[in-house]
C-alpha positions in Angstrom: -45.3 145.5 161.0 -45.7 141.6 160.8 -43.8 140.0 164.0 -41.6 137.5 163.8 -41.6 136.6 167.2 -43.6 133.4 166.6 -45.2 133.3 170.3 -48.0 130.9 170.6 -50.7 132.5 170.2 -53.7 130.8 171.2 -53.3 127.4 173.8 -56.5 125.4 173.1 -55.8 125.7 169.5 -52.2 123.9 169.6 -53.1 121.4 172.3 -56.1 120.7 169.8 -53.4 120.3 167.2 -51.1 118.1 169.5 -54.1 116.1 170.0 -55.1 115.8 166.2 -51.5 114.7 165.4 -51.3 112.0 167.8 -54.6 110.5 166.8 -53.4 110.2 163.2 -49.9 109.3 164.2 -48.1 112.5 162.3 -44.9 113.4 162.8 -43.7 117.1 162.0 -40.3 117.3 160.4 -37.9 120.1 160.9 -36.5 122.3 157.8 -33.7 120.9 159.0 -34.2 117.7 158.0 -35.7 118.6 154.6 -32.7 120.6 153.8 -30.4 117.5 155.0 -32.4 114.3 154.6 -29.2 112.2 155.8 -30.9 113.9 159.3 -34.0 112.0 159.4 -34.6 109.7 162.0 -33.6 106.2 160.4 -37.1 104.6 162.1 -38.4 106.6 159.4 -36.4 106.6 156.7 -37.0 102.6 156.9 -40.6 102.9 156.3 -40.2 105.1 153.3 -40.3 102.7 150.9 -43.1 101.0 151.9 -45.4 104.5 151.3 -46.2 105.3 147.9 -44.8 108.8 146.9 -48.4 110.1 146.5 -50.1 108.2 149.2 -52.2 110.0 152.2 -49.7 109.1 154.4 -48.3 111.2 157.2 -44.6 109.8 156.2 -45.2 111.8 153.1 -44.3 115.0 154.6 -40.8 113.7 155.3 -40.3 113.7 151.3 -40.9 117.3 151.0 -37.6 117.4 149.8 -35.1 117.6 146.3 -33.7 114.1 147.0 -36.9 111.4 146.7 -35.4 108.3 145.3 -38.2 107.4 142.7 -37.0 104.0 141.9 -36.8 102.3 145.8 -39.1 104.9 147.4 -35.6 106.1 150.0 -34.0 108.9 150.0 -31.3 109.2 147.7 -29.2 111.4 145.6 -30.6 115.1 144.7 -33.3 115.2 141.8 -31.7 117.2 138.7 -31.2 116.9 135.4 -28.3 119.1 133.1 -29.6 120.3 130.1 -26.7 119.6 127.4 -25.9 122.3 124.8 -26.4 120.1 122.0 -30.2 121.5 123.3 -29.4 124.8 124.6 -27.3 126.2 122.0 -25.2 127.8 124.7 -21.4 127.1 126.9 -22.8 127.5 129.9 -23.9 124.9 131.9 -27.8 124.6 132.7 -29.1 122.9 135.5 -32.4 122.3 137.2 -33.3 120.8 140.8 -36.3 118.2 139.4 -39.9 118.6 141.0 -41.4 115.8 140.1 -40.3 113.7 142.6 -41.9 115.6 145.1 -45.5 114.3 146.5 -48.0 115.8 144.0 -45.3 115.8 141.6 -44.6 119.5 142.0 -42.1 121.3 144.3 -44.9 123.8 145.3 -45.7 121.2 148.1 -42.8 122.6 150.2 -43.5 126.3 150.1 -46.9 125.4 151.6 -45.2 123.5 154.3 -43.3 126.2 154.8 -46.6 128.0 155.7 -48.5 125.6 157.2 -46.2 124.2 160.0 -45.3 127.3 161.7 -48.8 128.1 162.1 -49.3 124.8 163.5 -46.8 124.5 166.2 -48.0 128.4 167.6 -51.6 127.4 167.9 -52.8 130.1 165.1 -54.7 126.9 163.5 -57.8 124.9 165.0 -57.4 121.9 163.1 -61.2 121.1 164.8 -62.6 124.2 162.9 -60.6 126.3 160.6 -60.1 125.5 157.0 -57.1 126.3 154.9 -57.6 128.0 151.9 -54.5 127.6 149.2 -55.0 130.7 146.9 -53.0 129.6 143.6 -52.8 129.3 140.0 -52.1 125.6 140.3 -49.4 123.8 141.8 -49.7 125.4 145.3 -53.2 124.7 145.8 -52.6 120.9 145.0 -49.9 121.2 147.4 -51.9 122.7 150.1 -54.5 120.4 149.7 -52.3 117.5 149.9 -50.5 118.6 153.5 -53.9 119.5 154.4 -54.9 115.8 153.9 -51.7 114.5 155.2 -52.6 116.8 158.9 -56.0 116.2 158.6 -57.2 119.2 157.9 -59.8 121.0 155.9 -58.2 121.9 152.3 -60.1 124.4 150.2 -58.3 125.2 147.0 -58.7 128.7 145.0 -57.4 128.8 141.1 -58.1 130.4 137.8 -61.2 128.6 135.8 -58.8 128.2 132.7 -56.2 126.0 134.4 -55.8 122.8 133.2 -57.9 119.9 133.2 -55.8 117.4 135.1 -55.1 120.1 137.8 -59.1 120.5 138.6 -59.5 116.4 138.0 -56.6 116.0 141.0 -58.2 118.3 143.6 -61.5 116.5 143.1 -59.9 113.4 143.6 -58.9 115.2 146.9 -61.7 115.9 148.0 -60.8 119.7 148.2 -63.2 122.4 148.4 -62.7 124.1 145.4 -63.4 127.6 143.5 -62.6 128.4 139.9 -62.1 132.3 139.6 -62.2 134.1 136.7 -59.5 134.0 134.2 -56.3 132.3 133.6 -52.4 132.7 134.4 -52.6 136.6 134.8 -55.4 136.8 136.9 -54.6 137.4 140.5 -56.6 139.5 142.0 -59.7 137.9 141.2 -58.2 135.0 143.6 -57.5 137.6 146.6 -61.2 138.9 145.9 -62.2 135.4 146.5 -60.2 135.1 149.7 -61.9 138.1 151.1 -65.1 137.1 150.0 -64.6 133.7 152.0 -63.1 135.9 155.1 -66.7 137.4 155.0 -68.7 134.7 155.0 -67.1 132.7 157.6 -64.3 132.9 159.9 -63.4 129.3 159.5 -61.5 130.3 156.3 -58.0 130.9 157.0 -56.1 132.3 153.9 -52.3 130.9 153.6 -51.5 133.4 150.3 -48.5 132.5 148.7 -47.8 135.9 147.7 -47.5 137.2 151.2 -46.4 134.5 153.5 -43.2 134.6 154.8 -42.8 130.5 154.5 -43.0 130.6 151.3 -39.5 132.3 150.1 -38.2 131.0 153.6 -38.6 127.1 152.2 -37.0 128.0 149.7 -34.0 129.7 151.0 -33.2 127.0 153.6 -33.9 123.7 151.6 -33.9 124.6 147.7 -30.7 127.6 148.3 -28.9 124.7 150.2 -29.9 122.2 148.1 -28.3 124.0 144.9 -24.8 124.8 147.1 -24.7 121.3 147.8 -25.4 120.6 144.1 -23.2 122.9 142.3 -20.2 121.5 145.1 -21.1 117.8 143.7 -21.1 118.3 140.0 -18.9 121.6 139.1 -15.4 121.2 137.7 -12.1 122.7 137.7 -12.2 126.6 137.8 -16.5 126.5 137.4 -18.7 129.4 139.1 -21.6 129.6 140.5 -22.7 132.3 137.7 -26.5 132.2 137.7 -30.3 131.6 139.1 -33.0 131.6 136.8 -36.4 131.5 138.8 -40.1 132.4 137.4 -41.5 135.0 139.8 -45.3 133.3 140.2 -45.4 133.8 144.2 -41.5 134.8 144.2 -41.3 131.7 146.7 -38.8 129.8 144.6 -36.4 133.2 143.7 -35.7 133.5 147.6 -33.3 130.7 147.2 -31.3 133.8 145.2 -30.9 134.9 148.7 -29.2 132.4 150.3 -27.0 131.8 146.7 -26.2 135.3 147.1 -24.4 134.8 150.5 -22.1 132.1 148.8 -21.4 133.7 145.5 -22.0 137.2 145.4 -21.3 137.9 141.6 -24.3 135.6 140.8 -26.9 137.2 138.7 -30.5 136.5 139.8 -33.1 136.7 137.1 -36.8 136.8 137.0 -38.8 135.1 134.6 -42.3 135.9 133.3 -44.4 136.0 130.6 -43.8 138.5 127.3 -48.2 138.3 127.1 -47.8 139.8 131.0 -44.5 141.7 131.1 -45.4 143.1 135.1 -41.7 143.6 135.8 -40.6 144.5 132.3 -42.6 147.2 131.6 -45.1 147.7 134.2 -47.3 145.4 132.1 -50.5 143.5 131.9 -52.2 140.9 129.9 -52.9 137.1 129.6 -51.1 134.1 129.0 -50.4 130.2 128.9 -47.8 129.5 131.2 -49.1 127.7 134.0 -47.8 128.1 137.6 -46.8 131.7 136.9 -49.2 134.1 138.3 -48.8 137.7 137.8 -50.0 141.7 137.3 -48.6 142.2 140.6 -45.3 142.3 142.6 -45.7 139.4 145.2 -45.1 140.9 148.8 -42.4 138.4 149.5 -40.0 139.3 146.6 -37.1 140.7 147.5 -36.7 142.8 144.5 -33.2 144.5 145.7 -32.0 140.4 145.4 -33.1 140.4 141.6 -30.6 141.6 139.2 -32.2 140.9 135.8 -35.7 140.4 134.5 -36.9 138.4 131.6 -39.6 137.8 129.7 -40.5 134.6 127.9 -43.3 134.5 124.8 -45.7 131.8 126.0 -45.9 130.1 122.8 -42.1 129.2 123.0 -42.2 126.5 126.2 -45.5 125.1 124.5 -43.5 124.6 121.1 -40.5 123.0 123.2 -43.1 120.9 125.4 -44.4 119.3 122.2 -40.8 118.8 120.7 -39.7 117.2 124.2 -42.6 115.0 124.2 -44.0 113.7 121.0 -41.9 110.5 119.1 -40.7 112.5 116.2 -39.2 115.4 118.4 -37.4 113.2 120.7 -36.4 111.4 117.5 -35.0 114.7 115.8 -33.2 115.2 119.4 -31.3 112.0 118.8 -30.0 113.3 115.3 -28.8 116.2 117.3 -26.7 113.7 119.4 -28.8 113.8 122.7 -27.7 111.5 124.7 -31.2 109.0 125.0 -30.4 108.7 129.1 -31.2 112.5 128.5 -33.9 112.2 125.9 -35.5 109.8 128.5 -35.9 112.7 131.2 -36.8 115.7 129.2 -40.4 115.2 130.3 -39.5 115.8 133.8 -40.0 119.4 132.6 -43.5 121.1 132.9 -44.6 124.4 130.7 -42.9 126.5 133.5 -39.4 124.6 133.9 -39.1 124.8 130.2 -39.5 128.7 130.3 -36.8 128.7 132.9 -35.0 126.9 130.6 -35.4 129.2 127.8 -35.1 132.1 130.3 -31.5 130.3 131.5 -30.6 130.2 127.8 -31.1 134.4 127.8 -29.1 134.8 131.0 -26.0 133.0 129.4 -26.4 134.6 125.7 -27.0 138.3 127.5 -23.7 137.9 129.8 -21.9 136.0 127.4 -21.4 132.8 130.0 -18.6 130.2 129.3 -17.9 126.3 129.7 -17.2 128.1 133.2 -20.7 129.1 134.1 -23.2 127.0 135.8 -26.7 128.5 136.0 -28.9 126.7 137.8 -32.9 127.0 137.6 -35.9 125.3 138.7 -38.1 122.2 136.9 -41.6 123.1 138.9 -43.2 120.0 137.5 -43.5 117.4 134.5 -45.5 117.0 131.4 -47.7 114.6 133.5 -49.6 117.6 134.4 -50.1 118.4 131.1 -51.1 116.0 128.5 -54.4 117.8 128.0 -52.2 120.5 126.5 -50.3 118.5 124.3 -53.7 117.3 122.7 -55.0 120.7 122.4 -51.8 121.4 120.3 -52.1 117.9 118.4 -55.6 119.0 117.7 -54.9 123.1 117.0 -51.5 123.0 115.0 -51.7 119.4 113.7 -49.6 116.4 113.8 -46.2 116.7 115.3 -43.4 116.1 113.1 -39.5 116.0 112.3 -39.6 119.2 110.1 -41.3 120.8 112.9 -39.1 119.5 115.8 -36.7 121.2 113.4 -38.2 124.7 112.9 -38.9 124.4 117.2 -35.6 123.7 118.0 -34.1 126.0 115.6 -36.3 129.3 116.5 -36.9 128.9 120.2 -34.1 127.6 121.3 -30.5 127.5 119.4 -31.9 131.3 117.8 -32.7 132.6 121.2 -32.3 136.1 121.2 -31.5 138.6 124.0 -34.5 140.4 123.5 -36.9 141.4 126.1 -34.5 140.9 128.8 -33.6 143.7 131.4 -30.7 143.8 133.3 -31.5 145.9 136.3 -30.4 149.5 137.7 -30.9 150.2 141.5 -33.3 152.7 139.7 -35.3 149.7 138.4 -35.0 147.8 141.1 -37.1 150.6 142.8 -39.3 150.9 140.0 -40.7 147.2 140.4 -40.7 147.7 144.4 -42.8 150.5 144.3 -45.7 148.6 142.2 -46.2 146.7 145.4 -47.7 149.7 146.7 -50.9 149.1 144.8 -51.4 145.7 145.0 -51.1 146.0 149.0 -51.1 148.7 150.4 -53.8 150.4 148.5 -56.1 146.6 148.2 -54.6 143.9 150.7 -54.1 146.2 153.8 -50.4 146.0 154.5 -48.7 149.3 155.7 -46.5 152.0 154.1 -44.3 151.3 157.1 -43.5 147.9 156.4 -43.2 148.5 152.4 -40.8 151.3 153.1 -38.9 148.7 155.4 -38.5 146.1 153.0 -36.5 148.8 151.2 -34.8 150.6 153.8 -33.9 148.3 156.0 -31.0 146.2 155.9 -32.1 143.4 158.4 -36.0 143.4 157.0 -35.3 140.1 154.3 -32.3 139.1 157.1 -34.3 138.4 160.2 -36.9 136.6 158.4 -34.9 134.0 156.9 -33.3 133.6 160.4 -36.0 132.6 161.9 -35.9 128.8 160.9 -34.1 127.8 163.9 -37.0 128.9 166.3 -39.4 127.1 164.2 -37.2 124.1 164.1 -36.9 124.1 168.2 -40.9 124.9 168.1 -41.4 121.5 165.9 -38.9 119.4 168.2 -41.3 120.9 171.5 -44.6 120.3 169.4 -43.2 116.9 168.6 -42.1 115.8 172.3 -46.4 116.8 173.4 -47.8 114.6 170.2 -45.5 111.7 171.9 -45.1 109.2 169.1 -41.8 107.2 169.1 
């Protein structure tokens, strides 16, 4: 079974690290610090603003966080925007922690912190000679890449061939290493084949896979699950619950927040999004799709499934139809007829093809458990239509000129006729069901043990003791920060 004691593991390697990090003057923050910003050392909070947001600049990794003031460059307030009903259709309130604000403009950037650091401050990384691989189907790879550059250190990015253009243009820009695998959205394991085909050829390739690092949920549930409690305490009213979390399943980083939401409002109702073209939790499903960021065909190693009470599936062509009407002059024109307010109207593009199918996915959750003006669900905007202007021409070009009839039919079908259909509220039956299809993804291909599948089950303190382990790391950061010696 994987330890969690953290020990250092190899003492060349970290005092190669130490060494590394003083010569390019990087500081490590803590998860401490990213979950409460206020924390940060003011010596660096005052040269914030000076650093652009996407700059290779060491300060950078200081804004892995949900509360990057855009407009002065400090921190500020948390990034979210409310999602009013004249849009959803529904009572419940909709909200979504922003991740465009992040460096790389997509929240993925943390999770790979999360998986980096740790390895750095335990000497399992040779900054002089190892080079780490970012398997992903987008948005983690150009997160990877970017800490990689920000520590000085060899980025090599892994993602489907049919992933979009201004996601391949970035990493070149990079300077990454990169390999285009087979396939799009759905196709997973042709990345891990990849990553073991690199393990073969060299053993400078060290795999940080989002689907079974521990980092990657743990992030999650220490900066995004405080970041929402903080959140929901700042803008909820009167007698207002914390009713819901909407998260696409992709790595099942981002749904570990659900844990920590869990421990402050118990009755919340978890859901897992995905695509109808890949229903993997629904129905034990397979296929492709267009919903980018959202890997699947597989149960990721790090989802807790016990944590996840309902699943649902979105029909990719439904955040594409919503991306156009968000984006294009005439949809944002027929939004203003619906009374949108145009501060609103403004920020709708801060929503990617993925935050719009949590959206939609939010928009289930409320109409399936008949939510109220009393209900806040919150959910996650992964990234912004920056990413995705390529798409928007392919559509101008495939389905013709955008217009107010069809900002009309968009709004009307996808999102005030939402249905209920092809969502699952799970069983403890169920629950097992999607547990067990772990089994074949690692046990019987990526090497992980019966033993430690059975735990994750079985054993009460399995998901506990992970997520408990920040602490150590941040008293291994503050130590690995006192040897680089910067003041």
């Amino acid at each position: 079974m994987e330890s969690f004691s953290w020990k250092l593991q190899n003492e060349d390697y970290l005092k190669k690290t130490i060494k590394r990090c003083r010569e390019k003057n990087i500081i490590l923050p803590k998860f401490s610090e990213l979950k409460n910003p206020d924390s940060i050392a003011q010596k660096i909070k005052d040269q914030l603003p000076s650093v652009g947001m996407q700059d290779i600049n060491p300060l950078n990794l200081f804004r892995i966080n949900w509360r990057n003031d855009h407009t002065t460059g400090n921190i500020g307030g948390i990034n979210y925007l409310e999602i009013p009903s004249e849009i959803t259709g529904v009572k419940a309130r909709i909200v979504g922690l922003v991740g465009k604000f992040f460096p790389t403009g997509a929240h993925k950037v943390g999770a790979t912190y999360g998986c980096l650091a740790p390895y750095l401050v335990t000497g399992r990384f040779n900054p002089e000679y190892h080079k780490a691989v970012w398997p992903s189907t987008g948005n983690y790879c150009r997160g990877g890449v970017f800490n990689s550059r920000l520590l000085a250190v060899d980025g090599v990015a892994i993602l489907p061939e049919e992933m979009s253009k201004e996601r391949f243009d970035w990493l070149k820009n990079m300077g990454a290493e990169i390999y285009a695998t087979y396939g799009c959205e759905s196709n997973v394991k042709e990345i891990y084949d990849k990553c073991h085909e690199l393990e073969r050829t060299s053993d400078q390739y060290l795999i940080f896979n989002q689907f079974d690092q521990m980092g990657n949920p743990i992030w999650h549930y220490e900066v995004t699950g405080s970041t929402i409690e903080t959140l929901f305490n700042q803008i909820k009213k009167g007698n207002q619950r914390l009713s819901g979390y909407v998260s696409a399943t992709g790595s099942a980083g981002t749904i570990g927040a659900g844990d920590y939401l869990r421990e402050i409002s118990p009755l919340i109702k978890v859901a897992a999004s995905e695509a109808l073209q890949c229903p993997t939790l629904l129905s034990n499903g397979y296929g492709a799709h267009r919903i980018e960021g959202i890997g699947d065909k597989h149960i990721p190693w790090i989802h807790n499934v016990k944590n996840t009470d309902a699943v649902v599936a979105i029909d990719d062509e439904d955040p594409l139809r919503i991306l156009r009407l968000f984006n294009d002059a005439e949809g944002q024109k027929y939004l203003r007829q619906l009374g949108v307010a145009e501060e609103t109207i403004s920020k709708l593009p801060w929503l990617g093809i993925s935050g719009i199918s949590n959206m939609i996915s939010a928009i289930k959750l409320a109409k399936y458990f008949e939510m109220n003006e009393n209900d806040i669900i919150f959910t996650i905007f992964t990234d912004s239509a920056e990413l995705y202007g390529s798409r928007l021409e392919e559509m101008n070009q495939t389905w013709g000129k955008y217009s107010e009839h069809q900002a009309d039919k968009d709004w009307y079908s996808v999102l005030k006729r939402q249905t209920t259909d092809n969502f699952a509220e799970l069983s403890f039956q169920e629950k097992k069901r999607i547990h067990n299809l772990k089994y074949f993804t690692w046990v019987e291909q990526q090497g992980k043990t019966v033993e430690e599948l059975n735990a994750q089950w079985f054993e009460d303190n399995y998901w506990k003791e992970r997520f408990s382990v920040v602490p150590l790391w941040d008293k291994l950061i503050d130590e690995f920060n006192a040897q680089v010696g910067i003041s």
